[in-house]
N, CA, C and O atoms as CSV, one atom per row, in Angstrom:
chain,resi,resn,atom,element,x,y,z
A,1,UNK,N,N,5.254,18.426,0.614
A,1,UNK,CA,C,4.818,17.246,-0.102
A,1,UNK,C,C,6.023,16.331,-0.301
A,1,UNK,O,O,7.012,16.699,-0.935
A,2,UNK,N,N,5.901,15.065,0.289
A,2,UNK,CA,C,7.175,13.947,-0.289
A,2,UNK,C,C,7.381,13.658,-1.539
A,2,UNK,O,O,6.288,13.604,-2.104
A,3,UNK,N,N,8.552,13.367,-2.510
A,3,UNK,CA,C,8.974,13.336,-3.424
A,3,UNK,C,C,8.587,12.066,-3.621
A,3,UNK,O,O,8.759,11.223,-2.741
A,4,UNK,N,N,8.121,11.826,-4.585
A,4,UNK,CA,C,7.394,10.296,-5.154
A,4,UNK,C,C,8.691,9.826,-5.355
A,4,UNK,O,O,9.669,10.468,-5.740
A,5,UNK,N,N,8.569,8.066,-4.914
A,5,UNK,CA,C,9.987,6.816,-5.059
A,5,UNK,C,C,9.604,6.150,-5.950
A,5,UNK,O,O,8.376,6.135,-6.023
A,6,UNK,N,N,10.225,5.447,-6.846
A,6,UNK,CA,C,9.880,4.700,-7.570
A,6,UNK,C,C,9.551,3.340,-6.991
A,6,UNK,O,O,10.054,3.070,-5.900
A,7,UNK,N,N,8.844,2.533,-7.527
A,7,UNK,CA,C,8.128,1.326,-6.451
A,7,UNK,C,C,9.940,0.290,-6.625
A,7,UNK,O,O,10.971,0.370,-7.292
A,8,UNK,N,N,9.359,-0.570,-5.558
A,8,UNK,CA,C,10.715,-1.256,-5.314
A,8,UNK,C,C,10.552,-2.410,-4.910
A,8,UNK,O,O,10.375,-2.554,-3.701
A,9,UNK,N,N,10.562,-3.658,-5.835
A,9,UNK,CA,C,9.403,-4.474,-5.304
A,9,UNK,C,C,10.742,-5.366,-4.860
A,9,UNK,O,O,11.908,-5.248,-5.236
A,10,UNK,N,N,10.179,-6.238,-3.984
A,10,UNK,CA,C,11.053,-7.990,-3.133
A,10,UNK,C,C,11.849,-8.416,-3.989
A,10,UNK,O,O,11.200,-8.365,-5.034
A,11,UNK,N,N,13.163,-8.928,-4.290
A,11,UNK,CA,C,13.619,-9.167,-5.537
A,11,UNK,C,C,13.724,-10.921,-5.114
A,11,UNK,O,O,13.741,-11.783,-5.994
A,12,UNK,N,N,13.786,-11.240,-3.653
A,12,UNK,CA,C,13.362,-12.534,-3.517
A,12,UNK,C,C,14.747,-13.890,-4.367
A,12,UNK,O,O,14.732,-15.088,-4.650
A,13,UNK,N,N,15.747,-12.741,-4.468
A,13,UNK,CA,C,16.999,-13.007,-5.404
A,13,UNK,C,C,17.318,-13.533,-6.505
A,13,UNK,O,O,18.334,-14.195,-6.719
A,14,UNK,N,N,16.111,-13.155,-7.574
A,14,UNK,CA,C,16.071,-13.066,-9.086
A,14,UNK,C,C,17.099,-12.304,-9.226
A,14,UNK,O,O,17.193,-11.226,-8.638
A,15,UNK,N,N,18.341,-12.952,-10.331
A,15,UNK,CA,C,18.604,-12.215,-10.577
A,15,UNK,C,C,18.547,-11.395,-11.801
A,15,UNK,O,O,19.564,-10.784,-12.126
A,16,UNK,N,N,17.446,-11.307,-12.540
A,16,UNK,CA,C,16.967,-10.390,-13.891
A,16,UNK,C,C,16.215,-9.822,-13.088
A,16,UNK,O,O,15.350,-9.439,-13.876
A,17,UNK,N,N,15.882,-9.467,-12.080
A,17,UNK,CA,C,15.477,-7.712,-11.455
A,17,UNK,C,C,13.711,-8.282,-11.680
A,17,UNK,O,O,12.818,-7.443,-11.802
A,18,UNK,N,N,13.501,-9.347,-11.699
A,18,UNK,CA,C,11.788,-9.842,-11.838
A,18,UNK,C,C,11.005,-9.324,-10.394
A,18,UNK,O,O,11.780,-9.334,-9.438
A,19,UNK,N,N,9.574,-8.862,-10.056
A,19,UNK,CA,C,9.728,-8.757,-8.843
A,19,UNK,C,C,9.452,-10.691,-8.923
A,19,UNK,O,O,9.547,-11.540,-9.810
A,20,UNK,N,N,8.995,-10.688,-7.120
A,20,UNK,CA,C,8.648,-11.930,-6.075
A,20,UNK,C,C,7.347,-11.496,-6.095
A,20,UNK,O,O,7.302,-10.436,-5.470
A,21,UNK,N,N,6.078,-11.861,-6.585
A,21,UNK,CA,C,4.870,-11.986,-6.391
A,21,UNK,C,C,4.519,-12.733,-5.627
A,21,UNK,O,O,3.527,-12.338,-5.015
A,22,UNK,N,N,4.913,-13.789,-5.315
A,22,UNK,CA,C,5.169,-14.866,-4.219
A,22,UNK,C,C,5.184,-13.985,-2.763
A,22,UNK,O,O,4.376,-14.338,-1.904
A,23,UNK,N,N,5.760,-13.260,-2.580
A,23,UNK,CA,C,6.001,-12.619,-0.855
A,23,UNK,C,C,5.317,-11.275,-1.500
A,23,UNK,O,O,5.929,-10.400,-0.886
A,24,UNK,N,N,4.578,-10.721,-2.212
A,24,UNK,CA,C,3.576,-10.230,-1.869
A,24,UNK,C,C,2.194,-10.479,-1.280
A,24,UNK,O,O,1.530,-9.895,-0.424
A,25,UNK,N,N,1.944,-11.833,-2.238
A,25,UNK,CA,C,0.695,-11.908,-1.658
A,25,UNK,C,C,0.630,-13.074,-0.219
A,25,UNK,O,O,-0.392,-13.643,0.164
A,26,UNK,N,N,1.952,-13.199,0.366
A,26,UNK,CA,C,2.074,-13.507,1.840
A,26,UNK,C,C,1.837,-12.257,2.320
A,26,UNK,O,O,1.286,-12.195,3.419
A,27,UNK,N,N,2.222,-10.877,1.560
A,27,UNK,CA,C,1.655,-10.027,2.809
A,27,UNK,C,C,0.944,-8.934,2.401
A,27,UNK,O,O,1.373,-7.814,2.680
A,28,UNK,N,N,-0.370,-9.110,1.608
A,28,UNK,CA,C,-1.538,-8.214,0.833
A,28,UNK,C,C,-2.561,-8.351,1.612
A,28,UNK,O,O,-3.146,-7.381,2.095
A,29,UNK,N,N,-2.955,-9.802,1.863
A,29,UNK,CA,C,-4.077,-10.564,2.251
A,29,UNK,C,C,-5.458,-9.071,2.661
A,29,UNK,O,O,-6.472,-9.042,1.964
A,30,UNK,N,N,-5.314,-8.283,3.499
A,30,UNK,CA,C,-5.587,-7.567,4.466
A,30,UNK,C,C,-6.111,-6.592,2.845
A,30,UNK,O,O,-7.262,-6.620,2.410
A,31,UNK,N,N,-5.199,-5.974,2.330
A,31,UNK,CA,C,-5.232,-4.988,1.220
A,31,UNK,C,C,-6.388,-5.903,0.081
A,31,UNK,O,O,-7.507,-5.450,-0.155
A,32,UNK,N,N,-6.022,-6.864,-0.367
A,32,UNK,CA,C,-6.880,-7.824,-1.246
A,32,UNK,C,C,-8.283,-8.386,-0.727
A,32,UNK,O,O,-8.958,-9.110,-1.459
A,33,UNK,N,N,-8.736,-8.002,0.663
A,33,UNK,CA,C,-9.753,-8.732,1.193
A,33,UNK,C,C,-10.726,-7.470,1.167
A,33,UNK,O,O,-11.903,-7.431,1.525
A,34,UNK,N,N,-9.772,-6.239,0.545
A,34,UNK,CA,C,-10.727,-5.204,0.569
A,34,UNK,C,C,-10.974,-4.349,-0.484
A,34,UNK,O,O,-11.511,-3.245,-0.395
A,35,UNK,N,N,-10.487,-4.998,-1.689
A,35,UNK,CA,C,-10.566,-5.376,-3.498
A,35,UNK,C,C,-9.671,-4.010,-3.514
A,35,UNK,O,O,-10.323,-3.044,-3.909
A,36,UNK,N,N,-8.470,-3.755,-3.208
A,36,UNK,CA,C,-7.885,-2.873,-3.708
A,36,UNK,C,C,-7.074,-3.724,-4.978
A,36,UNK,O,O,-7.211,-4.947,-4.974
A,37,UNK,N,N,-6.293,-3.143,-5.985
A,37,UNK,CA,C,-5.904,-3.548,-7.068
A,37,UNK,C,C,-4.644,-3.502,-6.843
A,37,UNK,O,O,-4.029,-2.718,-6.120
A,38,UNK,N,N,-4.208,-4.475,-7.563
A,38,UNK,CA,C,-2.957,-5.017,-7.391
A,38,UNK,C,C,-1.442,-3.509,-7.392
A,38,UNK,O,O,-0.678,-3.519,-6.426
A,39,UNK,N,N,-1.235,-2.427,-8.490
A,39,UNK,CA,C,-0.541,-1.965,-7.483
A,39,UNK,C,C,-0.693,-1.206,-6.710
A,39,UNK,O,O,0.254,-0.490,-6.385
A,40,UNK,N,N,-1.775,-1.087,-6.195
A,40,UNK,CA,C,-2.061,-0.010,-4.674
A,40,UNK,C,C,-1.527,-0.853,-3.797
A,40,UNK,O,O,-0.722,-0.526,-2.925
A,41,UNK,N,N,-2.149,-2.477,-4.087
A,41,UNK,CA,C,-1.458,-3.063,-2.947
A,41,UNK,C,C,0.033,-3.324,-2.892
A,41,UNK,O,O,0.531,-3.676,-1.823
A,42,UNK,N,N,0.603,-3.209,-3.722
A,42,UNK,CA,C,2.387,-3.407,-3.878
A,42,UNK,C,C,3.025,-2.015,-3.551
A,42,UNK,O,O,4.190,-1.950,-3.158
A,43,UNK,N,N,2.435,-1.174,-3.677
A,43,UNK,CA,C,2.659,0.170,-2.799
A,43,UNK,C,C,2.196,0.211,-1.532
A,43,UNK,O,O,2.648,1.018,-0.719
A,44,UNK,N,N,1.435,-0.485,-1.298
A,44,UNK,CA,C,1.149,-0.570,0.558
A,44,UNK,C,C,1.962,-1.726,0.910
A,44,UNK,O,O,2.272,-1.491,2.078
A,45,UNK,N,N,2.413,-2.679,0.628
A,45,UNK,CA,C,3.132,-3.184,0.861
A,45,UNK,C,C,5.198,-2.986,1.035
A,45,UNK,O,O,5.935,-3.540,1.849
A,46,UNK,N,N,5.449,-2.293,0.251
A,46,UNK,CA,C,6.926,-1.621,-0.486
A,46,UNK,C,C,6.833,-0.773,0.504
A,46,UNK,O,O,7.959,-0.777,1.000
A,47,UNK,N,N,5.733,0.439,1.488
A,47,UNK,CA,C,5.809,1.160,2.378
A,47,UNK,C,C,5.798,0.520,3.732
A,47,UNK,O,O,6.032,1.189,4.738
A,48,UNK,N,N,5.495,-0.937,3.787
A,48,UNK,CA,C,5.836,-1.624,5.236
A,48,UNK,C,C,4.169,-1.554,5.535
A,48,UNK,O,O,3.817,-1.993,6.630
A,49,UNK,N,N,3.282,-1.110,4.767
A,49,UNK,CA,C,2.055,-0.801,5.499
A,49,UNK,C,C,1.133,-1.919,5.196
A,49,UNK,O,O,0.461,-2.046,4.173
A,50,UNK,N,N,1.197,-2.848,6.392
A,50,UNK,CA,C,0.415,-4.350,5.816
A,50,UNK,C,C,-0.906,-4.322,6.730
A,50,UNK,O,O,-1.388,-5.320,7.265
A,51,UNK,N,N,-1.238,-3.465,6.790
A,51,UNK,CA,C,-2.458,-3.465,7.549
A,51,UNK,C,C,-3.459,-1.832,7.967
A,51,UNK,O,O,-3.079,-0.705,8.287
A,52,UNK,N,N,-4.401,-2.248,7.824
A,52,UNK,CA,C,-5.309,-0.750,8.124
A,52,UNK,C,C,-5.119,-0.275,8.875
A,52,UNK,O,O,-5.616,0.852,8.885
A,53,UNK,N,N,-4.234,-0.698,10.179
A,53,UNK,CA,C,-4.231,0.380,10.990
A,53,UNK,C,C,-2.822,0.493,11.073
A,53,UNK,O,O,-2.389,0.770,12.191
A,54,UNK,N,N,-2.061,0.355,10.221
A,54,UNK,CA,C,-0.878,0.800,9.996
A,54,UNK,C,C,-0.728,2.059,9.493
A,54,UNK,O,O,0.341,2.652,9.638
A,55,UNK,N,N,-2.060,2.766,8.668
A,55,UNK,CA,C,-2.447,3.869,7.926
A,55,UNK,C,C,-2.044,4.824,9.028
A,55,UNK,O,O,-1.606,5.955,8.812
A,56,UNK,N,N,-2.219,4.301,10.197
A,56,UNK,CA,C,-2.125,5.898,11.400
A,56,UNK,C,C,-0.645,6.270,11.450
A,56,UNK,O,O,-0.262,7.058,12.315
A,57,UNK,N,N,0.274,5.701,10.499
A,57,UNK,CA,C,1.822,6.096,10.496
A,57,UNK,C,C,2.020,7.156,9.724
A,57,UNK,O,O,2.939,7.937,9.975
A,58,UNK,N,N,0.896,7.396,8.309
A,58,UNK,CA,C,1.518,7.817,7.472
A,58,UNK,C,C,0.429,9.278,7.359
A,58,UNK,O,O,-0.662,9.277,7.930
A,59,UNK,N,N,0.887,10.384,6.600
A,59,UNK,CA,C,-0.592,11.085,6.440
A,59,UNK,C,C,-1.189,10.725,4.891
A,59,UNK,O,O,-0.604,9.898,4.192
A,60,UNK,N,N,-2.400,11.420,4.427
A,60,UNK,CA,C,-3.047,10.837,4.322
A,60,UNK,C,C,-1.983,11.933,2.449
A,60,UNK,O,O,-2.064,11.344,1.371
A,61,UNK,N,N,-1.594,12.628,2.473
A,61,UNK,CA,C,-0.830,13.158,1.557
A,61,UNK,C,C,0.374,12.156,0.627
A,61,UNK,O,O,0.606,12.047,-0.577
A,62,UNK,N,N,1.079,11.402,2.113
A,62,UNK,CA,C,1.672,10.587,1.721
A,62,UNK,C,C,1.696,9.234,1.003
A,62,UNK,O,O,2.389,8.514,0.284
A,63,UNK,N,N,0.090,9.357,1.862
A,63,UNK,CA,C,-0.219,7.554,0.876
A,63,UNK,C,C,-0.469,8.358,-0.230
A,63,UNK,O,O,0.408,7.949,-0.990
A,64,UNK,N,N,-1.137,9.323,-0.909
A,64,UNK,CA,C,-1.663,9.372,-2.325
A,64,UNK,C,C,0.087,10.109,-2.730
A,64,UNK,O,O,-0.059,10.425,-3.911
A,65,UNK,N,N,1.029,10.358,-2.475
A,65,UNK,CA,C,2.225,10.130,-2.950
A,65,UNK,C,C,3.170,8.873,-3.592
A,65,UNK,O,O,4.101,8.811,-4.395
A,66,UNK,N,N,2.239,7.711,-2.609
A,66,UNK,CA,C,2.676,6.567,-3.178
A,66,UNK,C,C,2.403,6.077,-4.814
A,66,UNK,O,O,1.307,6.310,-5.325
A,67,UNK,N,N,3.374,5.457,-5.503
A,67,UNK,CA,C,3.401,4.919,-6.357
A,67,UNK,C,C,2.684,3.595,-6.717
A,67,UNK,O,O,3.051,2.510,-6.264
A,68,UNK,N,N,1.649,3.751,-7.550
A,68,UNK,CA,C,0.722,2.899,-7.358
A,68,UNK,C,C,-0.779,3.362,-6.875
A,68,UNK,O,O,-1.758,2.802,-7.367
A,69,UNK,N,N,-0.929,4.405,-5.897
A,69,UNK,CA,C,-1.790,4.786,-5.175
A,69,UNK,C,C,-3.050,5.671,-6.018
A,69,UNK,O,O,-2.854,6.874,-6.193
A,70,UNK,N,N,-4.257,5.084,-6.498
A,70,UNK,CA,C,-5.242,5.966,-7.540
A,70,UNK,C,C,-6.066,6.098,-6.499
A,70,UNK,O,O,-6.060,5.598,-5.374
A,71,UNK,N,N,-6.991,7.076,-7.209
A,71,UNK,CA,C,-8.254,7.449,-6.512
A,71,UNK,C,C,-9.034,6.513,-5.865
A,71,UNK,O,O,-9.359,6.399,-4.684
A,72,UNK,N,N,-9.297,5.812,-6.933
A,72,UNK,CA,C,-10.380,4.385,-5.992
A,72,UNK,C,C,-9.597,3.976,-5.173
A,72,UNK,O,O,-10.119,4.069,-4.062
A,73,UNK,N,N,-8.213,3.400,-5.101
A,73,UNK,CA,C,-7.964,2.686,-3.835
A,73,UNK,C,C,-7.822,3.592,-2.478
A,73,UNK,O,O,-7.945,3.219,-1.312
A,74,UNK,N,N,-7.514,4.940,-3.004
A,74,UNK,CA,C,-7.476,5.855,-2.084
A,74,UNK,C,C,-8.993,6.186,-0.886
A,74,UNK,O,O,-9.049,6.393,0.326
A,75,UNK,N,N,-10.046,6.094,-1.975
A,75,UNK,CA,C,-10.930,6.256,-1.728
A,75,UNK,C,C,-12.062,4.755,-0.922
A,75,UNK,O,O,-13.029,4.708,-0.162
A,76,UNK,N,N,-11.397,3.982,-1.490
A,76,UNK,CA,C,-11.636,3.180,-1.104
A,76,UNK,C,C,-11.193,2.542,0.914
A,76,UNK,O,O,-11.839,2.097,1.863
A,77,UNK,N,N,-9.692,2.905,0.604
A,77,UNK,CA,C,-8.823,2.984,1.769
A,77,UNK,C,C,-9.662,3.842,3.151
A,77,UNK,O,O,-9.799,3.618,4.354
A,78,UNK,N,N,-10.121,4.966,2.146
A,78,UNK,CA,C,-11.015,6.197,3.734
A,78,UNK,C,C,-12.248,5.353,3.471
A,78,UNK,O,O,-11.669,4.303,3.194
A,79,UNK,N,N,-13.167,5.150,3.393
A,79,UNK,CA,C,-14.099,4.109,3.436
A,79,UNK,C,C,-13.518,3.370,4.904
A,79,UNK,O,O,-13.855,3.710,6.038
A,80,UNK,N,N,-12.649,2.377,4.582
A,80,UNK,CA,C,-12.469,1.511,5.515
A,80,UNK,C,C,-11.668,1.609,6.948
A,80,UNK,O,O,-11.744,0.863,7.924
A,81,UNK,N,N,-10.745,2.978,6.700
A,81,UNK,CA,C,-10.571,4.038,7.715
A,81,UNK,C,C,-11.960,3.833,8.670
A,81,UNK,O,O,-12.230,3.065,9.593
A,82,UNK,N,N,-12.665,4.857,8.008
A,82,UNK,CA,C,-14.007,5.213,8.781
A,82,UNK,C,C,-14.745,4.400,9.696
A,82,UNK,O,O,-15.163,4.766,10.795
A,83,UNK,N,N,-14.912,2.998,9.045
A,83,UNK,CA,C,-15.657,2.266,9.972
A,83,UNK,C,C,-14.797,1.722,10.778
A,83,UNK,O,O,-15.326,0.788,11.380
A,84,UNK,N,N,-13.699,1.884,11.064
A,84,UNK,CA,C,-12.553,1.182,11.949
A,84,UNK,C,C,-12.688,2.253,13.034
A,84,UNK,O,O,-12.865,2.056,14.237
A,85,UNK,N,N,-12.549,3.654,12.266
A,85,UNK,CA,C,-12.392,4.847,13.307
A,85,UNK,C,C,-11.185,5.021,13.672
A,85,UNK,O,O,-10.840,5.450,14.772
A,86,UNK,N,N,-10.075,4.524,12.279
A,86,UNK,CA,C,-8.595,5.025,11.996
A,86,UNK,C,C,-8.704,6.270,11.445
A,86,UNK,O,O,-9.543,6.649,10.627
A,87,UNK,N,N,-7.686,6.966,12.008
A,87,UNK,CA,C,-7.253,8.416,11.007
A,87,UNK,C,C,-5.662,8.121,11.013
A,87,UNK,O,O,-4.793,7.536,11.659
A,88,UNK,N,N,-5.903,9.081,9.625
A,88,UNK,CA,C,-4.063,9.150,8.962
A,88,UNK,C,C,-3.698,10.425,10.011
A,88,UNK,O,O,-4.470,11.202,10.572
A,89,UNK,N,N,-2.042,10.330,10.065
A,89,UNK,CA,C,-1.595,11.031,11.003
A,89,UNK,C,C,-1.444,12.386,10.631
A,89,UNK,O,O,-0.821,12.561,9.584
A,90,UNK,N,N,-1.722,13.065,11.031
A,90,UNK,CA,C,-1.509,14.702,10.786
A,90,UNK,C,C,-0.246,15.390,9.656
A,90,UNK,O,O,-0.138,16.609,9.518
């Protein structure tokens, strides 16, 4: 099992450590069009994973390792797996 990271958001060069909400939602769109909540999507995002079929990088252990990552979006996430006919990687 991977050791949970603490989330690590764009700092976008604030310097009081604020995240950049701004260059998240340049790159959620995909995560938000499929009502996941805001930080599932900043954890799919912080992992490089800007898209559903980016899911085939990771297993499916690892996304619910992510920070941010609950049941519904999890659940939500295999939902939309399915009808794509993506699987998480082994």
């Amino acid at each position: 099992m991977a050791k949970k990271q603490p989330a690590q958001f764009p700092s976008g060069g604030n310097s009081g450590g604020e995240a950049n909400f701004d260059k998240y939602a340049a790159l959620d769109g995909e995560w938000r069009a499929i009502g996941l909540s805001a930080p599932a999507r900043r954890a799919l995002v912080d992992a490089k994973l800007l898209k559903v079929s980016d899911l085939r990088k990771i297993s499916l252990e690892d996304l619910q390792d992510l920070h941010g990552m609950g049941k519904s979006a999890i659940a939500r996430i295999k939902v939309v797996m399915a009808g794509k006919k993506i699987t998480f990687k082994p």
